[in-house]
C-alpha positions as CSV (number, residue, x, y, z in Angstrom):
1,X,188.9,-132.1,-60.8
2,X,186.0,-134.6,-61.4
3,X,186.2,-138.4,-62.1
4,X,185.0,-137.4,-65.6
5,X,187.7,-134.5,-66.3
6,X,190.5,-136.9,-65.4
7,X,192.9,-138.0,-68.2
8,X,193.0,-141.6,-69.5
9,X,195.4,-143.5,-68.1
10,X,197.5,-145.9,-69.9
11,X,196.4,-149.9,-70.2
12,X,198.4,-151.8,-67.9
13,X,199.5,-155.1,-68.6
14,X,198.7,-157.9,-66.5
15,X,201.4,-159.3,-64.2
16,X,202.6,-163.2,-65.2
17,X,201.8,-164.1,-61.9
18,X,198.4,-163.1,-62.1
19,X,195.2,-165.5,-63.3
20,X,194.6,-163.6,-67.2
21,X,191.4,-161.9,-66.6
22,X,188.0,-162.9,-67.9
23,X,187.3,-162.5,-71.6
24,X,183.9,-160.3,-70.9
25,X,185.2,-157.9,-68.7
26,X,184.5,-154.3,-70.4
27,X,187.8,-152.9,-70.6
28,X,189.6,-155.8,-73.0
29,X,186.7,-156.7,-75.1
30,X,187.5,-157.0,-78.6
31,X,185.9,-156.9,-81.7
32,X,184.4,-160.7,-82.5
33,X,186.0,-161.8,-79.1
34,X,183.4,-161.9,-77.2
35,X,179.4,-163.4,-79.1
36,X,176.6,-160.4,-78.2
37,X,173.0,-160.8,-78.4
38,X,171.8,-158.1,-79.8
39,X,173.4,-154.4,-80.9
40,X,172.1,-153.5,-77.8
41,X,174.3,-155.7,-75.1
42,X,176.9,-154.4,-78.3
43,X,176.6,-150.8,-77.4
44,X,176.3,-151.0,-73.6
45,X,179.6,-153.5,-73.5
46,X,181.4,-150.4,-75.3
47,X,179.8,-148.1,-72.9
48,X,181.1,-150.0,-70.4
49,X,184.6,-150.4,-71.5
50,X,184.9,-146.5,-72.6
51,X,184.0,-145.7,-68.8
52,X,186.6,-148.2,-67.5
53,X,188.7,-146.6,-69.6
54,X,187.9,-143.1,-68.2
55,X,187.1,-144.3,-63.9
56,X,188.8,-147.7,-63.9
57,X,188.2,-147.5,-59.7
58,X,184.5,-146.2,-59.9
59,X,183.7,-148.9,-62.7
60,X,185.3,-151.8,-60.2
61,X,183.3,-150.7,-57.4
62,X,180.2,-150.2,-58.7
63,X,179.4,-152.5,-61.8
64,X,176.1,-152.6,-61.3
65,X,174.9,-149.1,-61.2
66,X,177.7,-148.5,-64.7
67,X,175.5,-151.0,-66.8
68,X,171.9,-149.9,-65.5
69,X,173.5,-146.7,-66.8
70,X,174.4,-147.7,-70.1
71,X,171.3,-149.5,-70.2
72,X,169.2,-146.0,-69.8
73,X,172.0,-144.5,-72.5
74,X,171.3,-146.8,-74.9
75,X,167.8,-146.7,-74.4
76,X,167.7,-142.5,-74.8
77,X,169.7,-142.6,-77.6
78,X,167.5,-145.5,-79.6
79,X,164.1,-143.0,-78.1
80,X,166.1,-139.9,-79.8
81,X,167.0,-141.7,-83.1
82,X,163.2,-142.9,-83.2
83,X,161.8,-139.2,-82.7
84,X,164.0,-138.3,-85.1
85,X,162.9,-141.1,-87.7
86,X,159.1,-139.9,-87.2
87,X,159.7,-136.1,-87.9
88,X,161.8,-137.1,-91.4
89,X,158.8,-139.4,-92.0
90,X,154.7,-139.1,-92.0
91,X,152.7,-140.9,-90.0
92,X,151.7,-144.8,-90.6
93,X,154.4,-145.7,-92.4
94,X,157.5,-144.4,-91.0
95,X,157.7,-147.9,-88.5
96,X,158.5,-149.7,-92.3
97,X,161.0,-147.0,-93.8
98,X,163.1,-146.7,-90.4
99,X,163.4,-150.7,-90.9
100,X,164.1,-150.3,-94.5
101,X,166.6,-147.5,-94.6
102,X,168.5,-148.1,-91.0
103,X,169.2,-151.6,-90.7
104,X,171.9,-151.1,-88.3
105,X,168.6,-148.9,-85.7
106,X,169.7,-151.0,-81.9
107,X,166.5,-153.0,-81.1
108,X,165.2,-152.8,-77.5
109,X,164.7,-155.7,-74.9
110,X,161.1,-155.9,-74.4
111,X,159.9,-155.2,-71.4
112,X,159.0,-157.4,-68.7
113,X,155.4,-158.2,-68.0
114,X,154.2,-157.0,-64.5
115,X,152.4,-159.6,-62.1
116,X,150.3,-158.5,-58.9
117,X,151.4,-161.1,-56.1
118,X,148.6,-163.1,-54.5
119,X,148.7,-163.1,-50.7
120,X,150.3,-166.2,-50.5
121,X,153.2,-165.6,-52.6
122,X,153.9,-162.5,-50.4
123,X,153.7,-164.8,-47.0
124,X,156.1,-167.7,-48.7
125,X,158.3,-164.1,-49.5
126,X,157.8,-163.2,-45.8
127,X,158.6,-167.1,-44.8
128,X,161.9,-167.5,-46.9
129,X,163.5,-164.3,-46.2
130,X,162.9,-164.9,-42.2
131,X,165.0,-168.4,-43.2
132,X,168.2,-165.4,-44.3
133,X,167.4,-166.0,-47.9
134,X,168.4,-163.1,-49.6
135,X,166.4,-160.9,-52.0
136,X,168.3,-162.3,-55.3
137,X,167.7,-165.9,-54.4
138,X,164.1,-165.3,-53.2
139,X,163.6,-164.1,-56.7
140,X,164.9,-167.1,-58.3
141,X,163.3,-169.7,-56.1
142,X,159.7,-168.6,-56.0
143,X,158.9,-165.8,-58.6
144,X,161.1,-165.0,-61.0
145,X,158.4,-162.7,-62.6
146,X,158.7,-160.0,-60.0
147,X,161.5,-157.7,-59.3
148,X,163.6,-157.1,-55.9
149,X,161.8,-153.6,-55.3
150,X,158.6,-155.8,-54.9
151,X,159.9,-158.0,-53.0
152,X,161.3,-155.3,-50.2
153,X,157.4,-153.5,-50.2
154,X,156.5,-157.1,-49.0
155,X,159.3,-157.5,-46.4
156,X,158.5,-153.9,-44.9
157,X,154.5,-154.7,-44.8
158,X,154.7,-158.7,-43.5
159,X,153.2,-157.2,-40.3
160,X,150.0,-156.1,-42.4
161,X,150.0,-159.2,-44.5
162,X,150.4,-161.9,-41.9
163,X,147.3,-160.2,-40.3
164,X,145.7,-160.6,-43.1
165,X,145.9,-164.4,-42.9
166,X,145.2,-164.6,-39.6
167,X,142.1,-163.0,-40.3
168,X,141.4,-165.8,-42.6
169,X,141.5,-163.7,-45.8
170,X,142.2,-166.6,-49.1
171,X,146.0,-167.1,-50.4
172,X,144.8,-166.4,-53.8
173,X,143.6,-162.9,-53.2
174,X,145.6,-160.6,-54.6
175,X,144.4,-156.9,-53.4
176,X,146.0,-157.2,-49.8
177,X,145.1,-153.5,-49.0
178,X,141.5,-154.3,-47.5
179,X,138.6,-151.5,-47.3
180,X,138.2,-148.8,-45.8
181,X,135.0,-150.0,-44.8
182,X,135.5,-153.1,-43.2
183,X,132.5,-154.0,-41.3
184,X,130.4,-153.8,-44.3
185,X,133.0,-155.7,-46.3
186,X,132.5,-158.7,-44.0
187,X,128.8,-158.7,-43.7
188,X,128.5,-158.4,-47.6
189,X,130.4,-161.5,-47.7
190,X,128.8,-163.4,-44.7
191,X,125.3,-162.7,-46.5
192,X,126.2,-163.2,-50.0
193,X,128.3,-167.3,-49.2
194,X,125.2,-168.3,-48.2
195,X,122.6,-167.2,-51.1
196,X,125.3,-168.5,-53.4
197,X,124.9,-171.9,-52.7
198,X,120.9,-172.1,-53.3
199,X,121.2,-174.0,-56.6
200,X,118.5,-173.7,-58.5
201,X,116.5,-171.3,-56.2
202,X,119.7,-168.9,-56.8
203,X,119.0,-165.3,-57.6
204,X,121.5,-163.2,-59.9
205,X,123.8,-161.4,-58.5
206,X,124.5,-157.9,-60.0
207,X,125.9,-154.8,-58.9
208,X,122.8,-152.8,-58.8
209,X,121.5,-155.5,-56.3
210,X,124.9,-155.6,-54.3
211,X,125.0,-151.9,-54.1
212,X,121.6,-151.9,-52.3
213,X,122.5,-154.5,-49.7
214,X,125.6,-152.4,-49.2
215,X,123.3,-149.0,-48.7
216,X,121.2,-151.2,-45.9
217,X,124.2,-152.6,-44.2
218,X,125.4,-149.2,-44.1
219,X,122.6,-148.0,-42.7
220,X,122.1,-151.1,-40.2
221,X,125.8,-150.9,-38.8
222,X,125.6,-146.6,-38.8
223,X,128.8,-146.3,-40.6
224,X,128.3,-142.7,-42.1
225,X,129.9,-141.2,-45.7
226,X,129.4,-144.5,-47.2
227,X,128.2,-144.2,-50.7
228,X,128.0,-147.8,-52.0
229,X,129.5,-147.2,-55.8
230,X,129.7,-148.8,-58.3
231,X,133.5,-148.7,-57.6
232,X,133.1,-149.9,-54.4
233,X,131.4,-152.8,-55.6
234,X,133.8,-153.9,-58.2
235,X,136.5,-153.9,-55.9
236,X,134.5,-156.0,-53.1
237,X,134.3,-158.2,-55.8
238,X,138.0,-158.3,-56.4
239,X,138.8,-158.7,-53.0
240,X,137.0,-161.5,-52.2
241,X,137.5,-163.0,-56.4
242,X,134.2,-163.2,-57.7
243,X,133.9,-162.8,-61.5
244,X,131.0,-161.8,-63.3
245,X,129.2,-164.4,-65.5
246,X,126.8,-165.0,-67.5
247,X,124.1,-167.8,-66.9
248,X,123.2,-170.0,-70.4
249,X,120.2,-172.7,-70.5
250,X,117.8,-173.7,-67.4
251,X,120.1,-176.1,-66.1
252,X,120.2,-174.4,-62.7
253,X,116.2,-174.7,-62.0
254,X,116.9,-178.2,-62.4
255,X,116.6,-180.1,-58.3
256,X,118.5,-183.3,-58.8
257,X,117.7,-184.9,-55.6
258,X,113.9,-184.7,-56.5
259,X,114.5,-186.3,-59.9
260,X,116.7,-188.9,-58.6
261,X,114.2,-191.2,-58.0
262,X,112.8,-190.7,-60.9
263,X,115.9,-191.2,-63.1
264,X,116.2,-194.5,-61.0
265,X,113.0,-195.8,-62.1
266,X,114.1,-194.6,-66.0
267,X,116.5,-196.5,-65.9
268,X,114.8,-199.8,-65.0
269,X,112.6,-199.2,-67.5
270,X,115.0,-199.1,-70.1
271,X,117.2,-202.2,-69.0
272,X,114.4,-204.3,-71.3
273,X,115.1,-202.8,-74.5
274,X,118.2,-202.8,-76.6
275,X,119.9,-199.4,-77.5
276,X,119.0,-199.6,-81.1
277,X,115.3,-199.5,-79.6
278,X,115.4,-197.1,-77.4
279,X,114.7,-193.4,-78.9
280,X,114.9,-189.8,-77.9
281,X,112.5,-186.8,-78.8
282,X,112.7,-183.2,-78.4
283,X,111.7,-179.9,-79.8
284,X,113.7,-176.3,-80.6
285,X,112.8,-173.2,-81.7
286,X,114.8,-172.0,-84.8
287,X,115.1,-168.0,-85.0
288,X,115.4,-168.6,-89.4
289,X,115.7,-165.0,-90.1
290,X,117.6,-163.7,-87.6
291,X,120.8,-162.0,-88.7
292,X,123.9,-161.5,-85.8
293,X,123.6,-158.2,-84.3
294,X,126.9,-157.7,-84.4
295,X,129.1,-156.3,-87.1
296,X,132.0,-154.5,-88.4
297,X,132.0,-150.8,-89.7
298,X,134.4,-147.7,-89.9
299,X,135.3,-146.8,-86.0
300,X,134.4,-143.4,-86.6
301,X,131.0,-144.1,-86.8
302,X,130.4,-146.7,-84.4
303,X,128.5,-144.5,-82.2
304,X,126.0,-143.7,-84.8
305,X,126.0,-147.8,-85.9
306,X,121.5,-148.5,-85.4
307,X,120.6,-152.3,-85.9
308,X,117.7,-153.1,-88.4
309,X,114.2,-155.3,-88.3
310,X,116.2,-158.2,-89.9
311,X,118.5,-158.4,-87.0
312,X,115.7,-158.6,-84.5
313,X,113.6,-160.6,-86.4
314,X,111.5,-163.2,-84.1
315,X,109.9,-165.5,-87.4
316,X,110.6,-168.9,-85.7
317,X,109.7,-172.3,-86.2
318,X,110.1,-175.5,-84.5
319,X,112.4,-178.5,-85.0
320,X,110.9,-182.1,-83.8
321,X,114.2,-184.0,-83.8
322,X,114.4,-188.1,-82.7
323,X,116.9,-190.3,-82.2
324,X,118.1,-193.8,-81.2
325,X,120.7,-194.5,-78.7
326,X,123.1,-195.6,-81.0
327,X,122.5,-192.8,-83.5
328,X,122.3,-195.3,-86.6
329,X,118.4,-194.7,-87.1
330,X,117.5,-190.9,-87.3
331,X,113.7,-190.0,-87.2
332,X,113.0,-187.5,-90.4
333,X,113.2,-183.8,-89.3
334,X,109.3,-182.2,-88.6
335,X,108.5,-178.5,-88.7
336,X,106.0,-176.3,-86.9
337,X,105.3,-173.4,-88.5
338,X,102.3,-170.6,-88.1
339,X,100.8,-170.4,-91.7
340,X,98.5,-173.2,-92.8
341,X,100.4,-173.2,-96.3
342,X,103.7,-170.9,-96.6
343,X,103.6,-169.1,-99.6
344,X,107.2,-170.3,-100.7
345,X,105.6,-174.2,-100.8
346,X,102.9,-173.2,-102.9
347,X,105.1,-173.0,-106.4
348,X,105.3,-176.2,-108.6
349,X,108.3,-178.2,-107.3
350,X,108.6,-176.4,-103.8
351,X,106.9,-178.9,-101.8
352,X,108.2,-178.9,-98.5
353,X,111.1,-181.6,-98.0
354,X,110.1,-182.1,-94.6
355,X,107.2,-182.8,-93.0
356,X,105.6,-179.5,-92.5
357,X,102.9,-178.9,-89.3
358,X,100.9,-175.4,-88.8
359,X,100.1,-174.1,-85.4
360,X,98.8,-170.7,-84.5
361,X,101.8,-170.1,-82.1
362,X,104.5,-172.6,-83.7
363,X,104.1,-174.7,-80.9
364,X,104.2,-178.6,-80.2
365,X,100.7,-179.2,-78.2
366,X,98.4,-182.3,-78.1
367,X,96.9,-181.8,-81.4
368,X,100.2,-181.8,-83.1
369,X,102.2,-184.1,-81.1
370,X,100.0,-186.7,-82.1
371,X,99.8,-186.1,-86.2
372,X,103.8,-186.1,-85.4
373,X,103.3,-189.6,-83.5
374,X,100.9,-191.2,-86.3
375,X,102.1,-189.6,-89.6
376,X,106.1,-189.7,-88.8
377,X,107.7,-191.6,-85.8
378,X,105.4,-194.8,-85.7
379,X,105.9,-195.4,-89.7
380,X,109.3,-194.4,-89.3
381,X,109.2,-197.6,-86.6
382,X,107.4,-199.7,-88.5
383,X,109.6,-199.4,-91.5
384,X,112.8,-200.3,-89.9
385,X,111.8,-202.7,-86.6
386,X,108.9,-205.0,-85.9
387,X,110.1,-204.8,-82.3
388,X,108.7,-202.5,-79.2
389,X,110.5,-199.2,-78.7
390,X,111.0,-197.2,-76.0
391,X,110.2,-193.1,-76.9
392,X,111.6,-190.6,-74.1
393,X,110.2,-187.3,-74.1
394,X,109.7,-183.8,-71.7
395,X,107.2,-183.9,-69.0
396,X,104.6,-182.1,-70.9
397,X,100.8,-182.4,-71.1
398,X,100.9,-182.2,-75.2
399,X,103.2,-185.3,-74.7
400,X,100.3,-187.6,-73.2
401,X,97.4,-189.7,-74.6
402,X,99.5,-192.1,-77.0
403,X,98.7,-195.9,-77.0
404,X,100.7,-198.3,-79.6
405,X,101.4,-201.6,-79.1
406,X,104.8,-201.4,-80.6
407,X,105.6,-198.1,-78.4
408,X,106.3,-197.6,-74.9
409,X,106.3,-193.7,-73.9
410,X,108.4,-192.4,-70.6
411,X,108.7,-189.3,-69.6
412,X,111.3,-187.6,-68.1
413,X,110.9,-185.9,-64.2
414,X,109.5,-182.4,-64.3
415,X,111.9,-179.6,-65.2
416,X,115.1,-181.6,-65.7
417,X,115.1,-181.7,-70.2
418,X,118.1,-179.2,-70.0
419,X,120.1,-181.7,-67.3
420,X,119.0,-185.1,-68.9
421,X,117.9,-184.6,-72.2
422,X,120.3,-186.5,-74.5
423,X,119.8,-184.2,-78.1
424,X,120.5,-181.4,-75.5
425,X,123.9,-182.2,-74.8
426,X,125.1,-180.7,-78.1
427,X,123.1,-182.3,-81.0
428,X,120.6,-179.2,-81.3
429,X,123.2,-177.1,-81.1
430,X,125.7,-178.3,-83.6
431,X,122.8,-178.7,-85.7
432,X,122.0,-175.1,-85.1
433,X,125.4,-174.1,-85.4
434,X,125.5,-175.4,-89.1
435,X,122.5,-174.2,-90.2
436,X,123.7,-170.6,-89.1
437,X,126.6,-171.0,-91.7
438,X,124.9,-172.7,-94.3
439,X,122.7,-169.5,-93.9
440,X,125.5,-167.1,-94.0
441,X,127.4,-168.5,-96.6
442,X,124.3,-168.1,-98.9
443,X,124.0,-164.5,-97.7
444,X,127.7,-164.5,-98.9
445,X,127.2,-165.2,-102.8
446,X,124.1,-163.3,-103.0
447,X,125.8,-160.2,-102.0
448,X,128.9,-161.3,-104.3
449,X,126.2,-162.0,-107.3
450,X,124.6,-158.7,-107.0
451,X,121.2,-160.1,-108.0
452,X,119.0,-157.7,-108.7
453,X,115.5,-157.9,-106.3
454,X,113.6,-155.8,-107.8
455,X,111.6,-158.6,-109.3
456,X,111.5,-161.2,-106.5
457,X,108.1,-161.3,-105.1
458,X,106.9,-163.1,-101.3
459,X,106.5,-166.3,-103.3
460,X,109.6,-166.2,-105.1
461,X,111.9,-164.6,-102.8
462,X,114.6,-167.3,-101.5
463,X,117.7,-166.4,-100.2
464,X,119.6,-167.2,-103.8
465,X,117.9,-164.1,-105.3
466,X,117.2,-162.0,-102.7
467,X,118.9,-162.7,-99.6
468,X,115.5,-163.3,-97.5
469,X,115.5,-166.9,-96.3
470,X,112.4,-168.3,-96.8
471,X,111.0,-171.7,-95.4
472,X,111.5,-173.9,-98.2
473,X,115.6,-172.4,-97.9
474,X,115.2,-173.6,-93.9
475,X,113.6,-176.7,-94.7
476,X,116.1,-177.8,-97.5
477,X,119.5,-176.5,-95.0
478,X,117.7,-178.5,-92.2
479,X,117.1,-182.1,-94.1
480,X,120.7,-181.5,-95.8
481,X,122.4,-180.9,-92.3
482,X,120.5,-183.2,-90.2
483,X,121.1,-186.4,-92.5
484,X,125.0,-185.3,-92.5
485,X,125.1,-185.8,-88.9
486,X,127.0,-188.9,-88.2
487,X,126.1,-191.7,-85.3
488,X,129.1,-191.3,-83.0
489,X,128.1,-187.7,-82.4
490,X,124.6,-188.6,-81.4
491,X,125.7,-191.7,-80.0
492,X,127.9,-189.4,-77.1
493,X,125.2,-187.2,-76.8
């Protein structure tokens, strides 16, 4: 007869003698005796005490294994009630009504989040337990995120992963099972550390590009059936824990040593004028039109989503921003556009808040530079300072051929604006950034008014009754923005 066909025996009482036992054990829990969790631990404490009941000997010697097994009951019973739930049910809703209509339904534990060791939590596993610390406390002491099975896969392979740092390989990777190629592996690395480190004259990396060095080393070194995948690469890349990213401004063109000198001699320049004297001048292009190119829509059709002309719109204009040090004195806001006279400035009380520059391109050259010079920044000067100011500027050509006695012009070294250049730091782009929402919020309550455009015409068309921004709408954002930017954030720029 089986441990499970054997009769109950009766309860026996406890000797006087003996110590009382512990209040938790399984076979003398009682109702409200004991605080429980959740109905979970509830229902595996009476599985536990109903099989003491049954195998008092096997339940002593093996108390483990009984409440991983009433773990796993518990658990198939709560899958079978749940099944059960979304048959009676339909489908979206039957998570709420199972809530609503079976309060008492035993929740689950949630379950543990797996971590991949790094190579040098494996060799401080390897280390301790060569100290005689067991499994258990190994788990406690270093990672109490992993689980003793883990643990025992690193103790059977320390052979393989104290080779691995031997070899050098860093503590941080975490894929310790290598390549089957190793020769290329290594070479791939050897070139690529080197290329890396070129600054400025650094080429990007891809994976098209790394899987044709891979092809050539293959070649070079005769290892045969080597494919170079795309696979291949991405794992390469996990191995030795390069990420992919993506590169933003021209920073990295910039060489620092050259412009150090430079800089130096900037700077002695500038030690003779106060910071309220001492201004900054740069240019951006402003992509007015433009609308994000990304957007929400039902997922069935996102393979059939197709962008439009207004999100690929390149109608741009320049921004002449300038600056003091301190950011207490702000230069008004000039714009470059292409047409000699936009149509939108044309109409009786539209006139162009700011002042408004045509170029065939939309750019800041000599011509230009100099009506900014003589028709905004000197009278800007001469308004608020009878003192000599310093102007900073890009190293460009268009930038030469001022004289004023009350202005001294420096340039900056070639190619270093997006290293150096103060309104670059985050001014042009906060500045950017509001504009973008001033834009959208407009698009906003024209598609909440419903305006009808079938009467807006080029030279009436703003973005209050059609939705189309139009220069006067830039012009009016930019002047409103631009004066609401306070000193202390130009001042850290």
């Amino acid at each position: 007869m089986s441990v499970w066909d054997a009769p109950c025996p009766p309860p026996t009482p406890p000797a006087i003698s003996q110590s009382p036992p512990s209040p938790t054990h399984p076979a003398i829990i009682q109702p409200g005796s004991v605080p429980l969790a959740s109905g979970v631990d509830a229902a595996v404490a009476v599985a536990e005490a109903a099989f003491a009941l049954k195998a008092p000997e096997v339940a002593e010697a093996n108390a483990a294994a009984v409440r991983h097994a009433a773990y796993a009951a518990v658990a198939a019973i709560d899958g079978v009630r749940g099944g059960a739930d979304q048959r009676r049910f339909p489908v979206g809703v039957a998570r709420v009504r199972r809530r609503r209509l079976q309060p008492d339904r035993l929740p689950l534990a949630p379950r543990a989040q797996l971590r991949t060791l790094t190579l040098g939590v494996r060799l401080d596993v390897i280390e301790a337990r060569e100290r005689g610390l067991s499994f258990p406390d190994i788990l406690r002491t270093i990672d109490s995120s992993s689980f003793i099975d883990n643990l025992c896969k690193v103790w059977q392979r320390r052979n393989h992963y104290k080779s691995l740092a031997t070899a050098g390989t860093r503590a941080s990777r975490e894929n310790g099972l290598g390549s089957d190629f190793g020769s290329i592996d290594a070479r791939m690395y050897d070139w690529f550390l080197p290329l890396s480190r070129r600054g400025r004259k650094r080429i990007p990396f891809t994976i098209s590009l790394l899987q044709e060095k891979a092809r050539r080393l293959a070649d070079e070194l005769g290892v045969p059936n080597f494919k170079a995948s795309r696979s291949w690469v991405q794992r390469w890349t996990q191995r030795h824990y390069l990420k992919s990213v993506v590169f933003h401004g021209a920073g990295g063109s910039v060489n620092l040593e050259e412009a150090e000198e430079r800089m130096a001699t900037i700077q002695g320049l500038l030690q003779d004028f106060e910071p309220e004297n001492i201004f900054d001048m740069d240019e951006t292009g402003l992509f007015c039109r433009c609308l994000p190119n990304r957007s929400f829509g039902p997922a069935k059709q996102r393979r059939a989503a197709r962008g439009t002309k207004s999100t690929k719109a390149k109608e741009q204009v320049i921004l002449v921003l300038a600056c003091n040090a301190t950011g207490s004195k702000k230069v008004p806001v000039a714009i470059i556009g292409k047409a000699a006279l936009p149509l939108c400035f044309r109409r009786p009380g539209c006139a162009s808040p700011l002042t408004y520059f045509s170029q065939r391109n939309s750019w800041m050259d000599g011509v230009v530079f100099k009506k900014w010079m003589y028709e905004v920044f000197l009278p800007f000067i001469r308004l608020h300072t009878t003192e000599k100011v310093a102007l900073v500027v890009g190293n460009l050509a268009s930038h030469d051929g001022i004289s004023d006695d009350q202005l001294v012009l420096i340039a900056f070294p070639p190619n270093t604006t997006p290293v150096f250049q103060p309104l670059d730091a985050g001014a042009i782009a906060a500045l950017k950034l509001r504009y973008k929402r001033r834009f959208l919020s407009a698009m906003v309550e024209h598609l909440d008014g419903l305006t009808s455009t079938t009467s807006v015409t080029r030279t009436t068309a703003t973005l209050a009754n059609s939705g189309r921004v139009s220069l006067l709408d830039v012009t009016r954002i930019i002047q409103d923005e631009w004066a609401k930017t306070i000193p202390e954030s130009l001042a850290r720029c």
